[in-house]
TIDRENGU-187069 format. One line per 5 residues: number of its first residue (from 1); for each residue x, y, z of N, C-alpha, C. Coordinates in steps of 0.05 Angstrom, whole numbers, padded with zeros to 5 digits. Atoms other than C-alpha are relative to their C-alpha. Layout:
residues N
NUM	X/Y/Z/X/Y/Z/X/Y/Z  ... .
END
This chain:
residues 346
1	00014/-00026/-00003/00540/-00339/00499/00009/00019/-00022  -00011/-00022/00023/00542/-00284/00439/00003/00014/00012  -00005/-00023/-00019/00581/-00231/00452/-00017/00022/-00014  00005/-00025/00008/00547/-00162/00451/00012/00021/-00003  -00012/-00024/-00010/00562/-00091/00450/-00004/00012/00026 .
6	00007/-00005/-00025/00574/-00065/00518/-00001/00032/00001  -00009/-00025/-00008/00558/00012/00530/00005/00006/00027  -00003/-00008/-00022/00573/00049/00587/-00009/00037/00003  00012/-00031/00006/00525/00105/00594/00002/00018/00039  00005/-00010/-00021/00540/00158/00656/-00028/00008/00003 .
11	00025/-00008/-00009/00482/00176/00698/00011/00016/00032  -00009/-00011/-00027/00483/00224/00759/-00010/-00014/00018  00013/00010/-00024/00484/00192/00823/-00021/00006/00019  00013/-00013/-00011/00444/00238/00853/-00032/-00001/00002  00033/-00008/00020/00385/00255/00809/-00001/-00015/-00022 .
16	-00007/00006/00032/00387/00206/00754/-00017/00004/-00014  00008/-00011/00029/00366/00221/00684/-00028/-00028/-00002  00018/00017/00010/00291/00193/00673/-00008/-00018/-00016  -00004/00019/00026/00302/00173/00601/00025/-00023/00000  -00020/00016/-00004/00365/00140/00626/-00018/-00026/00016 .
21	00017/00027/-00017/00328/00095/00673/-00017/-00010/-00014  00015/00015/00013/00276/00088/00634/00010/-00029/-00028  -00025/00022/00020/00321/00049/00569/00006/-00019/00023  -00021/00031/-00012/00357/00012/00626/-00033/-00019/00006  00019/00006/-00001/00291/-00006/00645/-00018/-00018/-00014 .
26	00026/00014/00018/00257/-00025/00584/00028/-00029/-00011  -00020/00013/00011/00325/-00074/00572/-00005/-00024/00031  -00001/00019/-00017/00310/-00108/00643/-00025/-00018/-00002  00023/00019/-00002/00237/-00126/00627/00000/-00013/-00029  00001/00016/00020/00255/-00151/00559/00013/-00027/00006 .
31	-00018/00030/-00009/00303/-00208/00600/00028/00008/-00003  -00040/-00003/00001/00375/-00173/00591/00008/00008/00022  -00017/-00001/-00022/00424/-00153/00636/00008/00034/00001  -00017/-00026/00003/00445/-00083/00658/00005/00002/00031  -00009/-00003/-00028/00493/-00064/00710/-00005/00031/00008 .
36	00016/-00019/-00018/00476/-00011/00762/00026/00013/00024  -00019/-00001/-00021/00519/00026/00818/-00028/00001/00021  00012/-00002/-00024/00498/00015/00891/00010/00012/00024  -00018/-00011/-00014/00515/00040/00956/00030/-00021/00004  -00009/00015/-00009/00551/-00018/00970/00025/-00010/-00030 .
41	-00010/00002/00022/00590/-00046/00902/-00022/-00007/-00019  00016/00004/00024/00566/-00046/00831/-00014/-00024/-00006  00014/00019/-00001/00504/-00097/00816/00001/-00007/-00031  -00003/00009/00027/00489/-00137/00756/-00032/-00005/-00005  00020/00009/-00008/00413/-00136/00756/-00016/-00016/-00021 .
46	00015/00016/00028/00359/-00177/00713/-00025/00004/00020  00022/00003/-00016/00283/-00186/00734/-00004/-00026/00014  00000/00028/-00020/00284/-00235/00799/-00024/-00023/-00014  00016/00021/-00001/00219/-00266/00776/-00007/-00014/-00036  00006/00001/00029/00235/-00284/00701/00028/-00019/00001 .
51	-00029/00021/-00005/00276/-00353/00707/00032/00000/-00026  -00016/-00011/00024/00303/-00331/00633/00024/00015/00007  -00019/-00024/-00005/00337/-00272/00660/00027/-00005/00016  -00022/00019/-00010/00367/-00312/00716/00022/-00015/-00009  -00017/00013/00007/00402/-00358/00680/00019/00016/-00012 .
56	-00022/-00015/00011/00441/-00298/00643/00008/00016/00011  -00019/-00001/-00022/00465/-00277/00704/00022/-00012/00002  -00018/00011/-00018/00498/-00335/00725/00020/-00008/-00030  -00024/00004/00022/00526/-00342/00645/00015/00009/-00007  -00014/-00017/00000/00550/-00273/00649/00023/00001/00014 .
61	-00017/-00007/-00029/00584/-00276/00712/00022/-00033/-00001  -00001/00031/-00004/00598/-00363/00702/00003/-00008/00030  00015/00001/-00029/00563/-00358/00778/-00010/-00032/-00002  00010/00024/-00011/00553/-00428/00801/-00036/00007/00008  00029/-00007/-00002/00478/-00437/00797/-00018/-00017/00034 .
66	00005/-00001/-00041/00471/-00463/00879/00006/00014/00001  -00012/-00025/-00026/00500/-00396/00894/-00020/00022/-00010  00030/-00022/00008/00433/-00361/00909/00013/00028/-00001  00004/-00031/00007/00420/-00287/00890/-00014/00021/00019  00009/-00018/-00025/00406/-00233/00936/-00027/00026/-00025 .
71	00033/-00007/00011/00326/-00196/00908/00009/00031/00012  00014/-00022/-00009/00329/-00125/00910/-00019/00016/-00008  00023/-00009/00006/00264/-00082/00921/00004/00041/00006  -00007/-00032/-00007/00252/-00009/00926/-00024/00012/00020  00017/-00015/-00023/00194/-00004/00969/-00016/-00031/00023 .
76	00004/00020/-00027/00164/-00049/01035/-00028/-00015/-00023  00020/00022/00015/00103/-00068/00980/00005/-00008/-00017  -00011/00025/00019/00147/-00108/00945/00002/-00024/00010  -00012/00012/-00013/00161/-00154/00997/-00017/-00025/00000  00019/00027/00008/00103/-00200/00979/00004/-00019/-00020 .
81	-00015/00018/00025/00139/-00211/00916/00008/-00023/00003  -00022/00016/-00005/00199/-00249/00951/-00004/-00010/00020  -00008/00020/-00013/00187/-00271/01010/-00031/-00009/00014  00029/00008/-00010/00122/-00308/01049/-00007/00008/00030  00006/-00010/-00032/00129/-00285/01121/00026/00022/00006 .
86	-00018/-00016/-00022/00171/-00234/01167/-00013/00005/00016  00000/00004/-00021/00188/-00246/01228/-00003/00034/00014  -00004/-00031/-00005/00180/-00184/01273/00022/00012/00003  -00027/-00003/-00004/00249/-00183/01284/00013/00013/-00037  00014/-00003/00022/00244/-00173/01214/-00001/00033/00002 .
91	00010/-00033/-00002/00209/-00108/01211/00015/00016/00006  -00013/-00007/-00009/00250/-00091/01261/00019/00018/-00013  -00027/-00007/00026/00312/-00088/01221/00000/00016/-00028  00009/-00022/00016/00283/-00058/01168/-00008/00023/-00003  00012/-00026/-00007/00254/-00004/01195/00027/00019/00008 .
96	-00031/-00008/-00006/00329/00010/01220/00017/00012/-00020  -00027/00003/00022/00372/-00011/01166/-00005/00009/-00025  00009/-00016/00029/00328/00006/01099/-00003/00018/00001  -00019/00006/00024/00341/00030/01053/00031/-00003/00006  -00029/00010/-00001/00416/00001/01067/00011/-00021/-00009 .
101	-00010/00038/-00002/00470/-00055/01070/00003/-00014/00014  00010/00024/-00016/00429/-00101/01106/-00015/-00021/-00027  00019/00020/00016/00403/-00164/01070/-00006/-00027/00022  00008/00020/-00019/00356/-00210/01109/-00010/-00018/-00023  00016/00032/00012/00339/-00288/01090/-00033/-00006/00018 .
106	00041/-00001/00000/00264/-00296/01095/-00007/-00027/-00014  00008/00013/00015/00230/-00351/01076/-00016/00013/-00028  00003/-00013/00023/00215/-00346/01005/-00031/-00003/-00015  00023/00005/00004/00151/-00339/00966/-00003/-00022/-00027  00000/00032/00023/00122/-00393/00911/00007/00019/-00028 .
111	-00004/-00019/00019/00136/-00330/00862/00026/-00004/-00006  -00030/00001/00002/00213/-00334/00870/00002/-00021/-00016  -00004/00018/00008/00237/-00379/00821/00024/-00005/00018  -00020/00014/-00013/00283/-00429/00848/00033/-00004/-00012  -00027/-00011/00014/00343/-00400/00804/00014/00014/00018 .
116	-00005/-00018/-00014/00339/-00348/00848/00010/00003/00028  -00005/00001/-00022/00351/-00383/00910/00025/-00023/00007  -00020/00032/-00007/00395/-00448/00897/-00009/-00009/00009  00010/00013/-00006/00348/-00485/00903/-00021/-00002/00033  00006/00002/-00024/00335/-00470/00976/-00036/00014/00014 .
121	00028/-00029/-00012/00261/-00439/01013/00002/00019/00014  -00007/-00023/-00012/00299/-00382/01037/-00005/00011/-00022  00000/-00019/00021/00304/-00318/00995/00021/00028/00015  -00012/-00019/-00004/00352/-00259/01007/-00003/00027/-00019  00014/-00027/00016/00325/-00187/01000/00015/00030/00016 .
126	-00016/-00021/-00008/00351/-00121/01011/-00014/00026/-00010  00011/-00026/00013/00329/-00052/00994/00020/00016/-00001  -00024/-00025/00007/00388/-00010/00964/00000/00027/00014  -00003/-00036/-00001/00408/00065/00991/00010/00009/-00024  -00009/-00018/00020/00422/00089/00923/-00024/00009/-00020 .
131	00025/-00021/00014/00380/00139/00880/-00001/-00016/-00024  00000/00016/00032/00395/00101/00816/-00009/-00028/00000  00013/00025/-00007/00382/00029/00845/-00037/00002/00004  00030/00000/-00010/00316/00047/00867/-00015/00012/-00017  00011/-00010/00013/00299/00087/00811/00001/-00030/-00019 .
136	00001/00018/00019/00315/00028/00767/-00023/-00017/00007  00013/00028/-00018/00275/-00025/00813/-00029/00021/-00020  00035/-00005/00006/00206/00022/00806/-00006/00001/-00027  00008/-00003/00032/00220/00038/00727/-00002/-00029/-00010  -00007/00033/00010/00223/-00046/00718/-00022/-00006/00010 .
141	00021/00012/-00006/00165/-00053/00759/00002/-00031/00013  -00004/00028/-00001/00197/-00118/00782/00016/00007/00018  -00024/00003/-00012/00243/-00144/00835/00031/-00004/-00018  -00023/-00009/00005/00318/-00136/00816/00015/-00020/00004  -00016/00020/00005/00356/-00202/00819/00036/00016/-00005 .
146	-00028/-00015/00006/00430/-00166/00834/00030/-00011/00014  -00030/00004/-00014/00501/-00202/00852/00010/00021/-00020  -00018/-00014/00006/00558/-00164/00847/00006/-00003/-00035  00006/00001/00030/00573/-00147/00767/00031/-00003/-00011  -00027/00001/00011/00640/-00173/00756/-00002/-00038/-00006 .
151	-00009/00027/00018/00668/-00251/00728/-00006/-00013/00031  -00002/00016/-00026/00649/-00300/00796/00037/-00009/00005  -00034/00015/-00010/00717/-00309/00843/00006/00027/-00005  -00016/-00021/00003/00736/-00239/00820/-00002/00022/00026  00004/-00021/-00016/00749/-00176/00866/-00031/00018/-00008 .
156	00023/-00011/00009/00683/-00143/00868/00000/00034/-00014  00000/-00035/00013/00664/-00076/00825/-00009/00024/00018  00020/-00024/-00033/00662/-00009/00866/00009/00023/-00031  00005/-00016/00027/00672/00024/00792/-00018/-00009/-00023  00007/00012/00022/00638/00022/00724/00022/-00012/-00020 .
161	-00009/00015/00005/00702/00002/00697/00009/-00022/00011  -00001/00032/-00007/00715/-00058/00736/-00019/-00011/-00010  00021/00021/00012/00647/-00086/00711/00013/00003/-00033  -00008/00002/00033/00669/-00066/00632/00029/-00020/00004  -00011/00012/-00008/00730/-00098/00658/00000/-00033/-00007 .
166	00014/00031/-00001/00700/-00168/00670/-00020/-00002/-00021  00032/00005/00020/00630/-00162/00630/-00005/00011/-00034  00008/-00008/00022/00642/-00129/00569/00009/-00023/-00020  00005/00019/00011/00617/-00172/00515/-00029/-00021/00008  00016/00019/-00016/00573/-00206/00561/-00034/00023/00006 .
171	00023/-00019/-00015/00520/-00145/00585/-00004/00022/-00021  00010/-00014/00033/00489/-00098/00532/00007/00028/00012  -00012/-00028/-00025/00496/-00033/00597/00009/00002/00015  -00020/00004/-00020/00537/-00013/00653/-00011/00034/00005  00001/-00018/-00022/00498/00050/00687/00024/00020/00016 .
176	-00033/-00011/-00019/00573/00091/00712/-00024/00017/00017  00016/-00017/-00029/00538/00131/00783/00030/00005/00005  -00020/-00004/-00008/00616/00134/00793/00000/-00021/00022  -00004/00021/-00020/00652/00095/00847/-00025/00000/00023  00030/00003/-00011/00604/00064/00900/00019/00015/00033 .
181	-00005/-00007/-00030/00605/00090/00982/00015/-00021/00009  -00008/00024/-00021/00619/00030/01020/00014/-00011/-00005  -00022/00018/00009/00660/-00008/00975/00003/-00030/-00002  00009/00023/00000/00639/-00079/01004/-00033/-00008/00004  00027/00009/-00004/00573/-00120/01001/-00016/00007/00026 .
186	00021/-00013/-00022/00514/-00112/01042/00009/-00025/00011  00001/00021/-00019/00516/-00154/01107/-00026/-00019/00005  00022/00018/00008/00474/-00218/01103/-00012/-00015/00031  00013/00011/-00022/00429/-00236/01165/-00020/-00026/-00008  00015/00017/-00007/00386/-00300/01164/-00016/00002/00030 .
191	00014/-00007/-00019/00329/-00281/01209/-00028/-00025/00000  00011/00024/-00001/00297/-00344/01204/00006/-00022/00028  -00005/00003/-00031/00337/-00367/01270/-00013/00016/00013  00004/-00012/-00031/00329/-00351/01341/00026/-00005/00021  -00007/-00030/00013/00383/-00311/01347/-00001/-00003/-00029 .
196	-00013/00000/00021/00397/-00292/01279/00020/-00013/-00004  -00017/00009/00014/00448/-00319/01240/00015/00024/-00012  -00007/-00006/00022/00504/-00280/01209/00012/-00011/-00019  -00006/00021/00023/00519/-00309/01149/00023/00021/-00019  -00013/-00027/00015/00557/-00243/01118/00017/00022/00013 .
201	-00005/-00019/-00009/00594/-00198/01152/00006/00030/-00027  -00004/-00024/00019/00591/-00126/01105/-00012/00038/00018  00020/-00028/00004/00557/-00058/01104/-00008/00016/00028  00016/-00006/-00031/00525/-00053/01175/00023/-00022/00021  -00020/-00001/-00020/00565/-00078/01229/-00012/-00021/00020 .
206	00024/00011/-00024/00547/-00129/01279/-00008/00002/00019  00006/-00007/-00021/00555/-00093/01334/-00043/00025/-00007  00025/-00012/00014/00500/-00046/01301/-00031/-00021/00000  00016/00020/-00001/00462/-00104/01287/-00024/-00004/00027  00014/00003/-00029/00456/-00118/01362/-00008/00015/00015 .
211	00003/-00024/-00012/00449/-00053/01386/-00029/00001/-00005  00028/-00005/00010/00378/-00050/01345/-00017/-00021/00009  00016/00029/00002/00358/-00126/01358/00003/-00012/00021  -00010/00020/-00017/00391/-00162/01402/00025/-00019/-00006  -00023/00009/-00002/00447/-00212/01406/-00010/-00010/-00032 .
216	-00001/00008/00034/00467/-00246/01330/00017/-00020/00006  -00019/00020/00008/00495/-00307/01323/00027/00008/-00021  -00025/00004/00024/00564/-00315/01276/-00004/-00032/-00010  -00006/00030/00019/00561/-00396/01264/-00032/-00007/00009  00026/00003/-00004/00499/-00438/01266/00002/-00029/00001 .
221	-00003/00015/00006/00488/-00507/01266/-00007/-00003/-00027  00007/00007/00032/00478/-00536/01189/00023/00012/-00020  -00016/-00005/00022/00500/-00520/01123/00003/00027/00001  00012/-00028/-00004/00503/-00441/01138/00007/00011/-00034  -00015/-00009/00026/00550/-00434/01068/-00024/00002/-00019 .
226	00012/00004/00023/00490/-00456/01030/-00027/00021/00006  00028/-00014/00007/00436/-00401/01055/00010/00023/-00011  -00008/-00026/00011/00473/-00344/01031/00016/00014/-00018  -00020/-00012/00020/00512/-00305/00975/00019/-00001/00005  -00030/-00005/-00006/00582/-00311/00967/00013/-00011/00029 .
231	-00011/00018/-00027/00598/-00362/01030/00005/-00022/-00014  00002/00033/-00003/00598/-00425/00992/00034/-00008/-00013  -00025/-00004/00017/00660/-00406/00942/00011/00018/00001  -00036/-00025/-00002/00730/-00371/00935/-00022/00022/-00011  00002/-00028/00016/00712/-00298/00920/00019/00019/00006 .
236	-00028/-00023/00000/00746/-00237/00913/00020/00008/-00007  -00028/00004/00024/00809/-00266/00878/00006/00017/-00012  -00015/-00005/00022/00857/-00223/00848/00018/-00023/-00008  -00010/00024/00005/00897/-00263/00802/00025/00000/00014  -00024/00006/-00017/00964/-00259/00845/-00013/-00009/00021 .
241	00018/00003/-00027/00955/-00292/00905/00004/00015/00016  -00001/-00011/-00034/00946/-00267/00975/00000/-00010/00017  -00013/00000/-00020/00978/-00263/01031/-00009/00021/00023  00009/-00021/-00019/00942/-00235/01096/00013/-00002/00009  -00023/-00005/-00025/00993/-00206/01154/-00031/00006/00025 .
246	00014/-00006/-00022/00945/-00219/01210/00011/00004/00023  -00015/-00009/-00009/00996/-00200/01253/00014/00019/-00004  -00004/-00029/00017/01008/-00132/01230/00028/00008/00016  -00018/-00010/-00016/01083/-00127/01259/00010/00008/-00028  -00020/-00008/00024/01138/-00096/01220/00015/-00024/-00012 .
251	-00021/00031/-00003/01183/-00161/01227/-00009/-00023/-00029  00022/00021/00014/01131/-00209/01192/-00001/00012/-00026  00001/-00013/00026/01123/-00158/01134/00025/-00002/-00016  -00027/00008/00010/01200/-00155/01122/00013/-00021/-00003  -00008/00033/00003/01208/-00227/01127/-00011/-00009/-00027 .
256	00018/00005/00022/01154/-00236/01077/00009/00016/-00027  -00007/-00012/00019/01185/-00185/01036/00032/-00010/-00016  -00026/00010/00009/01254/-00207/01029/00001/-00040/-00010  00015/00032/00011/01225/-00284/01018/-00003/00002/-00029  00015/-00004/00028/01188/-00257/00955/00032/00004/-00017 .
261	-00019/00000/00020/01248/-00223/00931/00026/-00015/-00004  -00006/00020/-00003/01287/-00281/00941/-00003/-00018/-00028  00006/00019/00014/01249/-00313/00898/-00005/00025/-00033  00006/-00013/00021/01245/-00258/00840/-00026/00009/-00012  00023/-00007/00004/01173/-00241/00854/00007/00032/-00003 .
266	00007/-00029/00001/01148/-00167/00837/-00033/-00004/00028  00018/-00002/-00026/01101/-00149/00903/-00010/00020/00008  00024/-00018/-00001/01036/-00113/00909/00004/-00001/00039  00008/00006/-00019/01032/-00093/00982/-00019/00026/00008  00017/-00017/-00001/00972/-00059/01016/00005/-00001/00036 .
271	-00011/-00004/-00027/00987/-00035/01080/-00025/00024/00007  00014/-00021/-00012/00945/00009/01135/00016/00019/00019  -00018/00003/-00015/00988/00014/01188/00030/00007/00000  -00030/00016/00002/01055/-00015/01171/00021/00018/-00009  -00012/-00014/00020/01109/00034/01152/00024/-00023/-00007 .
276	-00018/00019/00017/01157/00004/01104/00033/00001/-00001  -00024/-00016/-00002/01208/00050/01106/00010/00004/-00038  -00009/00001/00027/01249/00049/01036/-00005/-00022/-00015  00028/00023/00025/01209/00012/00980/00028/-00011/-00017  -00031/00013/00030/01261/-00031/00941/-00015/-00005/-00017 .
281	00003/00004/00032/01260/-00040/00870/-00015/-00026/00003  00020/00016/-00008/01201/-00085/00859/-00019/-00011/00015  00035/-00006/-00028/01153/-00064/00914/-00018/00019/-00012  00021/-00022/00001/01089/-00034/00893/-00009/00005/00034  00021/-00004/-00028/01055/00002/00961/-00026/00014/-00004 .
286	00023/-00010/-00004/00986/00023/00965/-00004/00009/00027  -00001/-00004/-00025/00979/00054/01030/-00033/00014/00007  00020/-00003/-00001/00913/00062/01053/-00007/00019/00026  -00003/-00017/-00024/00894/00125/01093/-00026/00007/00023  00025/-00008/-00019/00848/00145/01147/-00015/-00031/00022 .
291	00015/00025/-00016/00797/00085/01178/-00008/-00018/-00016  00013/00032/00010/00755/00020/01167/-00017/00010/-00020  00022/00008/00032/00705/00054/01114/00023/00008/-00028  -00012/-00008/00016/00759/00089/01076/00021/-00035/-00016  -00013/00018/00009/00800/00021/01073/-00029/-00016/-00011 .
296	00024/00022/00018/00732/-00022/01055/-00006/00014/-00026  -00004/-00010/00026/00727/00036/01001/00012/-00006/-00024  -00020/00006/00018/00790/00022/00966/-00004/-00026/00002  -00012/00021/-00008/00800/-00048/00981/-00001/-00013/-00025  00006/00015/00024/00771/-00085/00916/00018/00023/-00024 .
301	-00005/-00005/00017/00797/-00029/00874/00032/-00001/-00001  -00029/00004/-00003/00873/-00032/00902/00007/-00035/-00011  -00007/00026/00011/00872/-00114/00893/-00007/-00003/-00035  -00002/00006/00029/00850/-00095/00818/00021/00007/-00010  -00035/-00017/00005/00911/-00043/00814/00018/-00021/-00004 .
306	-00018/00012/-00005/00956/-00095/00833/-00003/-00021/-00019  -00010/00019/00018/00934/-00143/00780/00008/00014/-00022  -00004/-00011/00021/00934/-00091/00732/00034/00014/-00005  -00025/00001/00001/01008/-00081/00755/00020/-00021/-00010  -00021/00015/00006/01027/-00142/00738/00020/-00013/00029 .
311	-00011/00013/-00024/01049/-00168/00811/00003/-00033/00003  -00007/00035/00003/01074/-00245/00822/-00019/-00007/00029  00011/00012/-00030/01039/-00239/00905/-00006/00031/00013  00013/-00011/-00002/01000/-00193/00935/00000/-00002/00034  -00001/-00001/-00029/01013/-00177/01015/-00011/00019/00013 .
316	00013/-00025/-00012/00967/-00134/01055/-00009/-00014/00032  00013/00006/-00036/00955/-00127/01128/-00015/00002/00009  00025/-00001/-00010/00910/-00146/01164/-00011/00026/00030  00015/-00028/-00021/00856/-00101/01215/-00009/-00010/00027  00005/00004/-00015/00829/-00107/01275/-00033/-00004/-00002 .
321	00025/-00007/00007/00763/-00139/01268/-00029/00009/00021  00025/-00008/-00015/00712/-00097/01296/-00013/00027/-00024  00014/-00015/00012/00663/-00052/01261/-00001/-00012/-00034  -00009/00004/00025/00680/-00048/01190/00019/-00016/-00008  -00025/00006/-00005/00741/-00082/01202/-00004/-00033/-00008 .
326	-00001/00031/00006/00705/-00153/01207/-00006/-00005/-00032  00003/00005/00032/00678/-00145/01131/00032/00008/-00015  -00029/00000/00021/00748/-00117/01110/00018/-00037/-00002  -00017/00018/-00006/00781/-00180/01144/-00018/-00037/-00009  00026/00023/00020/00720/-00229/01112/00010/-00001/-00036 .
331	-00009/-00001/00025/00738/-00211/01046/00031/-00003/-00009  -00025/00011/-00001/00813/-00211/01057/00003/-00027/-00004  -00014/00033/00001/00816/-00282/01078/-00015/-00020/-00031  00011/00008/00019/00769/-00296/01029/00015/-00006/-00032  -00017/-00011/00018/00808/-00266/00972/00025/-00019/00002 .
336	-00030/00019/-00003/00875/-00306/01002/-00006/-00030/-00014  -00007/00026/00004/00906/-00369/00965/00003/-00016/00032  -00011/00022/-00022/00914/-00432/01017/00031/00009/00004  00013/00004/-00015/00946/-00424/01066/-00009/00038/00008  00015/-00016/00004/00896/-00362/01072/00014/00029/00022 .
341	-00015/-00030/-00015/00938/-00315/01130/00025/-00009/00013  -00035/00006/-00015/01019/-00313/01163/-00009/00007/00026  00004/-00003/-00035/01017/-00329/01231/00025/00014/00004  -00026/-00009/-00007/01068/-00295/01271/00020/-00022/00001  -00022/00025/-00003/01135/-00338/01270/00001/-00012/00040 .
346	-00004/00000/-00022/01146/-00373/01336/00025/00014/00013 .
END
């Protein structure tokens, strides 16, 4: 892949700049790449229905090309684009959750190229809450083809420098809206069952979910890894590994701490909870304040800190999963080297 020049042009999140959109715009329907902020983390978008475009996605990112792409649109008369039916359940959810971070699997239409999906006759679509995503979608005239806009396996971008980070060289723009709300991906429903399927936990919540719909599955029978974004492979990875404390005691933390330095590691730890008391020489702490959106906020950009510290292991405690809590604790384990969390000692 030649490298390019990557700019990085601000735009207000708010109100963005017309001529701004428009450029990013006239760069998506020529077949390139420009990244975008969302509510959720920074996207990488191209035009869904231009198999060209696709492929420099997955060369940008070196995205395994089975690991379908989540379609985003900006209005309900797009939806003919991507997918061939919805269910009323369906509707439903949309009428709820859009513009948000919900993304339902739909069967897909004969329009979708099959880049777009890994092969599969699902399709995963979403309609962004952000002023700049949606402004981009209608100035492209096209559906939006958008995973996260960082290197595949990496912590995801909730800045425009994390994507320059990973992509520069690779992407010709990078859109800064400043950091994103939410911090983690939209939550991925397969509404193609009866119940649903979650296939994602993010954005929306599943109690939420059920509150609007009805009950939701978590497992399913079949391959579930293969209908949806980011289930099939490691993601998240910072390069130190991780270490979840799903057992959020003090004990377990200081065990784990004096282990490391034992061994002459330097140690990233991200704590909610946990006090530490006195930080010895070669403890970084991140301490993460307030609740479950404020920690899903930070979360990707503290595991970049910590590589950018230079850390040998990476220890953060785990949450209690409910609400927000189950996408923090999805991406945690996700993020973790084998073996992926410390049980309590017997």
């Amino acid at each position: 892949m030649a490298e390019v020049h990557t700019r990085i042009v601000y735009i207000d999140p708010v109100m963005p700049d017309p001529a701004t959109i428009a450029a990013a715009a006239a760069i998506i329907r020529a077949g390139d790449l420009v990244a975008f902020p969302t509510e959720t983390v920074y996207g990488l978008g191209a035009d869904a229905l231009n198999p060209t475009a696709l492929g420099r996605i997955y060369a940008a990112k070196g995205r395994p090309p089975d690991n379908p792409l989540i379609l985003h649109l900006a209005s309900l008369d797009q939806l003919a684009l991507a997918v061939a039916e919805v269910p009323a359940i369906g509707y439903t959810l949309m009428q709820k959750f859009w513009p948000g971070p919900l993304t339902l699997v739909l069967p897909k239409s004969p329009m979708v190229p099959a880049l777009a999906t890994g092969g599969l006759a699902t399709v995963a679509v979403r309609m962004p809450a952000h002023p700049v995503a949606l402004a981009l979608i209608r100035a492209a005239q096209t559906l939006l083809a958008a995973p996260s806009a960082n290197c595949s396996g990496r912590p995801s971008p909730t800045t425009a420098q994390h994507v320059f980070d990973d992509l520069h060289g690779c992407i010709a723009l990078i859109l800064d809206g400043g950091p994103t709300a939410i911090g983690v991906e939209s939550t991925v429903l397969d509404v193609t069952c009866t119940p649903p399927v979650l296939l994602r936990p993010g954005g929306i919540p599943r109690e939420a979910l059920e509150a609007a719909s009805g009950p939701v599955q978590t497992t399913a029978d079949g391959p579930v890894q293969q209908r949806s974004p980011g289930m099939r492979y490691r993601h998240y990875s910072p390069r130190a590994p991780v270490l979840v404390l799903e057992a959020a005691r003090p004990d377990i933390l200081q065990m784990q701490l004096a282990a490391a330095l034992r061994r002459g590691q330097r140690v990233g730890c991200l704590l909610h909870q946990l006090e530490l008391g006195e930080v010895p020489p070669g403890i970084l702490v991140t301490r993460v304040p307030g609740g479950m959106a404020e920690y899903a906020r930070t979360l990707f950009g503290a595991l970049r800190a910590f590589d950018i510290a230079g850390v040998d292991l990476i220890l953060v405690e785990g949450v209690v999963e409910e609400g927000l809590g189950a996408a923090v604790m999805d991406r945690l384990r996700r993020a973790a080297s084998p073996p992926a969390s410390q049980p309590a000692p017997e």
